[in-house]
Backbone atoms as SQL, in Angstrom:
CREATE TABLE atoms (id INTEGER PRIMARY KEY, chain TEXT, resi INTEGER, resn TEXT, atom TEXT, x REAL, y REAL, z REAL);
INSERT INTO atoms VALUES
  (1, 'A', 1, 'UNK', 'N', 110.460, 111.577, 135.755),
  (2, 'A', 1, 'UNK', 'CA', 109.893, 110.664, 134.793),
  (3, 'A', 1, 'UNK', 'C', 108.627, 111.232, 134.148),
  (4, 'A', 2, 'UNK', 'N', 107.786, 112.170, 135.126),
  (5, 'A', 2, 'UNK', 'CA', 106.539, 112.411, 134.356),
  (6, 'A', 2, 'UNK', 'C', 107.071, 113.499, 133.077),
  (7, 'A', 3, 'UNK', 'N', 108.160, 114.262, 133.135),
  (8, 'A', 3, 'UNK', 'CA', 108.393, 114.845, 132.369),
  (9, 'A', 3, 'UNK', 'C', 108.517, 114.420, 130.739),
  (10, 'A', 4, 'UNK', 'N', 108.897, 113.151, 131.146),
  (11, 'A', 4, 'UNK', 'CA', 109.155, 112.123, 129.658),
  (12, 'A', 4, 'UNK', 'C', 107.831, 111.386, 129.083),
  (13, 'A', 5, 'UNK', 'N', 106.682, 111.395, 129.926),
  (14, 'A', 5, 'UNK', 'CA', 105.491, 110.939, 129.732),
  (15, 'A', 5, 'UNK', 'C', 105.414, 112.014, 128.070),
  (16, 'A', 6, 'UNK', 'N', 104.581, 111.453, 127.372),
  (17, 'A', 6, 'UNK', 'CA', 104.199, 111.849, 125.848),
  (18, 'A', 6, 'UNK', 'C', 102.976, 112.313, 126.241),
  (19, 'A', 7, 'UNK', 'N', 102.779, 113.856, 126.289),
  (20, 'A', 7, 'UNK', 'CA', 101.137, 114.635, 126.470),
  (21, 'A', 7, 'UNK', 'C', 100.259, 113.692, 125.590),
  (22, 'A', 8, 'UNK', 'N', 99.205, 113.765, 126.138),
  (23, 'A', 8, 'UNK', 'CA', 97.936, 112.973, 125.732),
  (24, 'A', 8, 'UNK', 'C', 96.745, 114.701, 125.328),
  (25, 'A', 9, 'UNK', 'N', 96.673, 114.312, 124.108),
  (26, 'A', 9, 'UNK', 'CA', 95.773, 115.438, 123.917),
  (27, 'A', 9, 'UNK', 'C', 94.218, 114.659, 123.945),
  (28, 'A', 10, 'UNK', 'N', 93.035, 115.655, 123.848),
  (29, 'A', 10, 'UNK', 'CA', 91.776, 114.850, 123.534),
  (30, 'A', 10, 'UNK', 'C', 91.456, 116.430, 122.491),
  (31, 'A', 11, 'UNK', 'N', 90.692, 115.592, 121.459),
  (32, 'A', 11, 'UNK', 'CA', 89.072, 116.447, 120.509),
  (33, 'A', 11, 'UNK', 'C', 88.762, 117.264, 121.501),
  (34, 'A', 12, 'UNK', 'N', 87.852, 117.950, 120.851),
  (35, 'A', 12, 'UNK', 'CA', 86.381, 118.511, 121.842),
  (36, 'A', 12, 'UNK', 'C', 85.408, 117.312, 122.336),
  (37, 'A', 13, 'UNK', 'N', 85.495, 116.492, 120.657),
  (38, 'A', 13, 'UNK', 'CA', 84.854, 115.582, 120.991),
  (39, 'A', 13, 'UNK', 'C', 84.791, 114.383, 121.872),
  (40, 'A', 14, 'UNK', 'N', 85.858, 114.175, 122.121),
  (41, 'A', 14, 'UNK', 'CA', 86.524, 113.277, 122.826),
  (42, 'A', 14, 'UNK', 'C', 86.891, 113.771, 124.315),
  (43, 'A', 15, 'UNK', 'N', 86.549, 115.023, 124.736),
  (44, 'A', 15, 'UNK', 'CA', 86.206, 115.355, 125.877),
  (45, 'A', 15, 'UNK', 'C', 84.664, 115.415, 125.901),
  (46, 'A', 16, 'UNK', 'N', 83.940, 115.911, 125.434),
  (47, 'A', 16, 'UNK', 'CA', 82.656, 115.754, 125.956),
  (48, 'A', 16, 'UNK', 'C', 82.280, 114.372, 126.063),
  (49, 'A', 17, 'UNK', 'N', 82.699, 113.470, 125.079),
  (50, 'A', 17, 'UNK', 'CA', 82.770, 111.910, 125.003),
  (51, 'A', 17, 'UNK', 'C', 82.578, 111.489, 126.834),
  (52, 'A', 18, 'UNK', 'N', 83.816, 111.678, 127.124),
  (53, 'A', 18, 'UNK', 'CA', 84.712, 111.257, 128.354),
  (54, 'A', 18, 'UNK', 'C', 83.841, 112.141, 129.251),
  (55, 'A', 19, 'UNK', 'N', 83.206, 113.678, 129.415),
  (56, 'A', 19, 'UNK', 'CA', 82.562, 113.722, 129.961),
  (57, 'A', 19, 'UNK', 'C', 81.189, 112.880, 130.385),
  (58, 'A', 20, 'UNK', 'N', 80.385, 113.193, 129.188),
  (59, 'A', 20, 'UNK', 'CA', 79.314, 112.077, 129.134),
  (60, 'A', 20, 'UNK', 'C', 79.429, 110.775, 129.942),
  (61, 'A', 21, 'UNK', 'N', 80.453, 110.061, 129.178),
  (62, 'A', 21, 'UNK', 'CA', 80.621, 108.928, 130.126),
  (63, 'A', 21, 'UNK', 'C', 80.854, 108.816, 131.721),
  (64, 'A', 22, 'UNK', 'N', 81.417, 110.113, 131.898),
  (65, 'A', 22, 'UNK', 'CA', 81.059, 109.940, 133.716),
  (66, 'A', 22, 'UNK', 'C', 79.764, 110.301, 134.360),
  (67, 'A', 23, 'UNK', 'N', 79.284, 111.632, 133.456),
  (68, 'A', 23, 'UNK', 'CA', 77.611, 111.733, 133.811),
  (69, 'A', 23, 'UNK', 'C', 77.061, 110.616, 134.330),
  (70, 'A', 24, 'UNK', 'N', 76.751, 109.801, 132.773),
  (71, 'A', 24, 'UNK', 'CA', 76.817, 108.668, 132.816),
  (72, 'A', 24, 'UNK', 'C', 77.129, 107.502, 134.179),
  (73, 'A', 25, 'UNK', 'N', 78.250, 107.359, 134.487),
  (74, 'A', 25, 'UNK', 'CA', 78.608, 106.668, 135.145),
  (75, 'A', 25, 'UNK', 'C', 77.601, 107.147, 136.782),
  (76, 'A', 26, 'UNK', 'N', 77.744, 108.233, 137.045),
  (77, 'A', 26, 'UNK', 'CA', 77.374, 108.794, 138.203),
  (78, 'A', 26, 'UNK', 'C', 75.393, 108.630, 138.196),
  (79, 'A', 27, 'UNK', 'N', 75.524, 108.749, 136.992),
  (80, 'A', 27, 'UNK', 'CA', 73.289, 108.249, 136.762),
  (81, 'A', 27, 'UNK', 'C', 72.949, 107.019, 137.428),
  (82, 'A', 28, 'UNK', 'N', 73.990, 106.203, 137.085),
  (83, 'A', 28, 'UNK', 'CA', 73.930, 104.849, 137.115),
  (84, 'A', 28, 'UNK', 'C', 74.459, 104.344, 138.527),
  (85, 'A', 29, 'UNK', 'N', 75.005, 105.001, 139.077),
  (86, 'A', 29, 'UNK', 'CA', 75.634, 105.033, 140.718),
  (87, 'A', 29, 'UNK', 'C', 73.999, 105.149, 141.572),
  (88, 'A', 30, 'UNK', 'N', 73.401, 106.498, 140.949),
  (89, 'A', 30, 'UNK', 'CA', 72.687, 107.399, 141.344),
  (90, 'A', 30, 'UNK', 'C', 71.297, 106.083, 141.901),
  (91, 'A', 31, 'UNK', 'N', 71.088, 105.935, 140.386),
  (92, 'A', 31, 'UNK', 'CA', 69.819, 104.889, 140.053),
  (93, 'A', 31, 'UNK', 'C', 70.637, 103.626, 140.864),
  (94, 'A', 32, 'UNK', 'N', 71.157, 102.949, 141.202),
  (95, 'A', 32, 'UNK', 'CA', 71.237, 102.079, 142.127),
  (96, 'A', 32, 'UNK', 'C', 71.182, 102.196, 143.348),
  (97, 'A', 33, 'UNK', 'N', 71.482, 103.928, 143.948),
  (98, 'A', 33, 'UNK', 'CA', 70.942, 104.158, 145.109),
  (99, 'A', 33, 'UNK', 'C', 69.428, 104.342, 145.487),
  (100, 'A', 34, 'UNK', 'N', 68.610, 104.655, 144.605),
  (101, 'A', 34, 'UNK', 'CA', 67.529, 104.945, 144.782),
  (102, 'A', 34, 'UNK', 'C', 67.021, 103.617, 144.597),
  (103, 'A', 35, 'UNK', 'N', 67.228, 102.558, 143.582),
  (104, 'A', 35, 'UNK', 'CA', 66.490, 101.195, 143.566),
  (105, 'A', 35, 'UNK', 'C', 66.805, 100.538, 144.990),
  (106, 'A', 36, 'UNK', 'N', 67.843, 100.835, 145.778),
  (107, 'A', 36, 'UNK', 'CA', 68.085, 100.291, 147.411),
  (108, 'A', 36, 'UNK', 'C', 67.406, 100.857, 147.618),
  (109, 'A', 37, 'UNK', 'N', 66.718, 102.250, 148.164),
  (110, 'A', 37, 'UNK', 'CA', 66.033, 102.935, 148.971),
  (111, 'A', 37, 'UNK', 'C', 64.698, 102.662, 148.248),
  (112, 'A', 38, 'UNK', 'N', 63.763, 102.350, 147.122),
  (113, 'A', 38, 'UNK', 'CA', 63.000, 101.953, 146.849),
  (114, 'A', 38, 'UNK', 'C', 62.565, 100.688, 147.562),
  (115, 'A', 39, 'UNK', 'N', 63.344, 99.594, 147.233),
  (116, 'A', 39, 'UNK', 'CA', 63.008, 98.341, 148.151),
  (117, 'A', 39, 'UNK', 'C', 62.826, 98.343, 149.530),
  (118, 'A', 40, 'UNK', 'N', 63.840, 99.313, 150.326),
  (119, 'A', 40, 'UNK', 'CA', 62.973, 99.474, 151.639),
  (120, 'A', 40, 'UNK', 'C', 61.854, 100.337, 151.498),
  (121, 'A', 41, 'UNK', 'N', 61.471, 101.196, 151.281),
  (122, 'A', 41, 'UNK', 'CA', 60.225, 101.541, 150.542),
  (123, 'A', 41, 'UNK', 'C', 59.248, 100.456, 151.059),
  (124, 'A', 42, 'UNK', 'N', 59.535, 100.024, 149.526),
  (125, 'A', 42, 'UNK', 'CA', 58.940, 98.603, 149.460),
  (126, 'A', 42, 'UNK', 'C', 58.355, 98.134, 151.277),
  (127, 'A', 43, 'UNK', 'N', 59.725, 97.226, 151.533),
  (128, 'A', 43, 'UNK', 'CA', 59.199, 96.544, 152.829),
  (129, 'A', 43, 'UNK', 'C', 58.147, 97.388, 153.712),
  (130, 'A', 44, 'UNK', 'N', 58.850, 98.649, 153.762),
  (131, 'A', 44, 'UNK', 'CA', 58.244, 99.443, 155.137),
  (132, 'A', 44, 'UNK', 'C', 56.373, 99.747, 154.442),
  (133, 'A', 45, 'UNK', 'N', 56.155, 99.294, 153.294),
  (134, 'A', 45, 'UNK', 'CA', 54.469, 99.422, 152.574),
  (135, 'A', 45, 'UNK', 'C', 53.943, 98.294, 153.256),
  (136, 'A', 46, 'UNK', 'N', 54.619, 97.299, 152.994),
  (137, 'A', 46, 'UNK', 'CA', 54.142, 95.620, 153.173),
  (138, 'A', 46, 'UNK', 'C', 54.063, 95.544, 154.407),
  (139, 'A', 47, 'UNK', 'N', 55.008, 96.019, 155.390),
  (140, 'A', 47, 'UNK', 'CA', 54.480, 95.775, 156.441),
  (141, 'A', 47, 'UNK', 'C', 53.263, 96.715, 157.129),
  (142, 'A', 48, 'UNK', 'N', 53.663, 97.855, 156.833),
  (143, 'A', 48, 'UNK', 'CA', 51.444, 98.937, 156.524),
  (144, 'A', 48, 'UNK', 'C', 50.908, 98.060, 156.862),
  (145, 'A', 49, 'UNK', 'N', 50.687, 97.074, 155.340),
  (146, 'A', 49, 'UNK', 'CA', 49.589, 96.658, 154.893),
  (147, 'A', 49, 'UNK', 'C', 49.442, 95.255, 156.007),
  (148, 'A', 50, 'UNK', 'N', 50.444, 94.617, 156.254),
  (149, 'A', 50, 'UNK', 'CA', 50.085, 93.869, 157.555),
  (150, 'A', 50, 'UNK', 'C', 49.148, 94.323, 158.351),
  (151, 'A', 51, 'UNK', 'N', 49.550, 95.803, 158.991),
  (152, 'A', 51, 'UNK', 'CA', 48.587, 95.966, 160.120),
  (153, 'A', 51, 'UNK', 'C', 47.201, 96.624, 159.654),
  (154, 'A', 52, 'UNK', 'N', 47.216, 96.864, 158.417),
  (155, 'A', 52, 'UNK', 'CA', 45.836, 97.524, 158.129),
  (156, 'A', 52, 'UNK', 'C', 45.086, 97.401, 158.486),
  (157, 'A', 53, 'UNK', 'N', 44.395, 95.865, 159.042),
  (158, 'A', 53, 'UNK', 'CA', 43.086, 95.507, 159.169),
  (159, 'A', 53, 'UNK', 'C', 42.967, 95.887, 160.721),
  (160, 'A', 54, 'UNK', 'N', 44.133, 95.320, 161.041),
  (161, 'A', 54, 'UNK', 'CA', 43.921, 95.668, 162.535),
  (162, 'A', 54, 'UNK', 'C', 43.547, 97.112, 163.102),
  (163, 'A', 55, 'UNK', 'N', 44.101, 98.523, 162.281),
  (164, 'A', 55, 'UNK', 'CA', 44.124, 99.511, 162.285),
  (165, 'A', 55, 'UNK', 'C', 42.388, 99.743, 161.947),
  (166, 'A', 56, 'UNK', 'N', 42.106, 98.788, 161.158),
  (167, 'A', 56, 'UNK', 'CA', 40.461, 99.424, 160.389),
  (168, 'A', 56, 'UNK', 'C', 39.927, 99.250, 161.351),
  (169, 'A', 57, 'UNK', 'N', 39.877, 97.936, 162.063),
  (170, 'A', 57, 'UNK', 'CA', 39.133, 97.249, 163.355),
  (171, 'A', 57, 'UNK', 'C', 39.298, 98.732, 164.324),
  (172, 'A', 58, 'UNK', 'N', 40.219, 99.055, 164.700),
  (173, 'A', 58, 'UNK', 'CA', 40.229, 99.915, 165.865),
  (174, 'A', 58, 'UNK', 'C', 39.524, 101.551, 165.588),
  (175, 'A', 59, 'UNK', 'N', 39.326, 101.713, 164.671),
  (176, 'A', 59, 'UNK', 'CA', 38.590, 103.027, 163.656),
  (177, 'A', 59, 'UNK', 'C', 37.507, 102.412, 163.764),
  (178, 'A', 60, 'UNK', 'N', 37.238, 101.717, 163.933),
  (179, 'A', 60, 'UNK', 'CA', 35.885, 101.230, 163.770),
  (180, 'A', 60, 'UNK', 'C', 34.787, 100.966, 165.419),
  (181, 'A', 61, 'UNK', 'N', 35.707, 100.637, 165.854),
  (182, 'A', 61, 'UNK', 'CA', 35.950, 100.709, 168.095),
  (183, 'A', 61, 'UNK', 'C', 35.680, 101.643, 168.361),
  (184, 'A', 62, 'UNK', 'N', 36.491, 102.394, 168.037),
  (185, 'A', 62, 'UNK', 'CA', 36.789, 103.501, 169.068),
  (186, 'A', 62, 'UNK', 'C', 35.202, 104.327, 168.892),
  (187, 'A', 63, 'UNK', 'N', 35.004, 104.889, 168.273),
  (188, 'A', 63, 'UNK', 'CA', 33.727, 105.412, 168.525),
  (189, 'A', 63, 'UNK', 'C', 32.330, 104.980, 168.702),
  (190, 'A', 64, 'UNK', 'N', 32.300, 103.586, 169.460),
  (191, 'A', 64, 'UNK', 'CA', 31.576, 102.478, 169.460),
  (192, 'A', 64, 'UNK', 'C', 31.750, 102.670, 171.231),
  (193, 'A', 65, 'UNK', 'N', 33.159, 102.826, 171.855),
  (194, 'A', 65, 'UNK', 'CA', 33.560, 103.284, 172.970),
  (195, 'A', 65, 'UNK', 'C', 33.224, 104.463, 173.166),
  (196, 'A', 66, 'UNK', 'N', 33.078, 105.619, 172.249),
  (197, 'A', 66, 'UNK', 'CA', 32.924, 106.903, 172.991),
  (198, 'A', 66, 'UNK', 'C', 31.729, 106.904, 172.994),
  (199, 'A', 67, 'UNK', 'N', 30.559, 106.392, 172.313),
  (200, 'A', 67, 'UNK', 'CA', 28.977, 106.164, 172.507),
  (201, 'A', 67, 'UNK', 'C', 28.915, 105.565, 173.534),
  (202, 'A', 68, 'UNK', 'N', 29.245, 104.105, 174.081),
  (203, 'A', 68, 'UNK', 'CA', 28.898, 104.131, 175.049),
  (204, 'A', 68, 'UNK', 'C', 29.082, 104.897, 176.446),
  (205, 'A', 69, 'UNK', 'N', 30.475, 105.578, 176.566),
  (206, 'A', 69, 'UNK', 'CA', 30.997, 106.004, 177.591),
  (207, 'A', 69, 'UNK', 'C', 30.010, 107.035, 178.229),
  (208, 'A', 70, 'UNK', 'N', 29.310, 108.028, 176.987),
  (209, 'A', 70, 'UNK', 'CA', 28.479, 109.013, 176.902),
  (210, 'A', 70, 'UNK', 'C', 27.170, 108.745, 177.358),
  (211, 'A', 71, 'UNK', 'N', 26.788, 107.281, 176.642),
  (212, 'A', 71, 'UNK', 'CA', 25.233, 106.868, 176.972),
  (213, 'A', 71, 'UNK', 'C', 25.914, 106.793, 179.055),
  (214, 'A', 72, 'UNK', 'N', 26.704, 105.936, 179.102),
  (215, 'A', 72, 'UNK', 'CA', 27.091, 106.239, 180.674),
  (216, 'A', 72, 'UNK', 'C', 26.340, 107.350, 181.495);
């Protein structure tokens, strides 16, 4: 049966067309993987910024501890 199929020719143009459009297609695959991996991004910042303060507090300790240990 494929023998009876009617060849399908394309342009030049009409191949680079059809190329393009999968480029295309694959950009757009591409860019939706990276906007997922952006948003966790995202979360894994926000939660940083949760512990920041707590983190400043302890930068701020700790060598408050090694003075005294020393005055010791």
């Amino acid at each position: 049966m494929e023998n009876l199929d009617k060849p399908h020719y394309q342009t030049r143009v009409q191949a680079k067309t059809q190329a393009m459009e999968q480029q295309l297609l694959e950009v757009t695959r591409a860019l939706g993987v990276i906007q997922a991996q952006n948003a966790v991004i995202q979360a894994k910042v926000e939660s940083l910024e949760e512990i920041k303060p707590s983190v400043m507090d302890l930068a701020t300790w700790r060598p408050e501890v090694v003075k005294s240990v020393e005055d010791l």
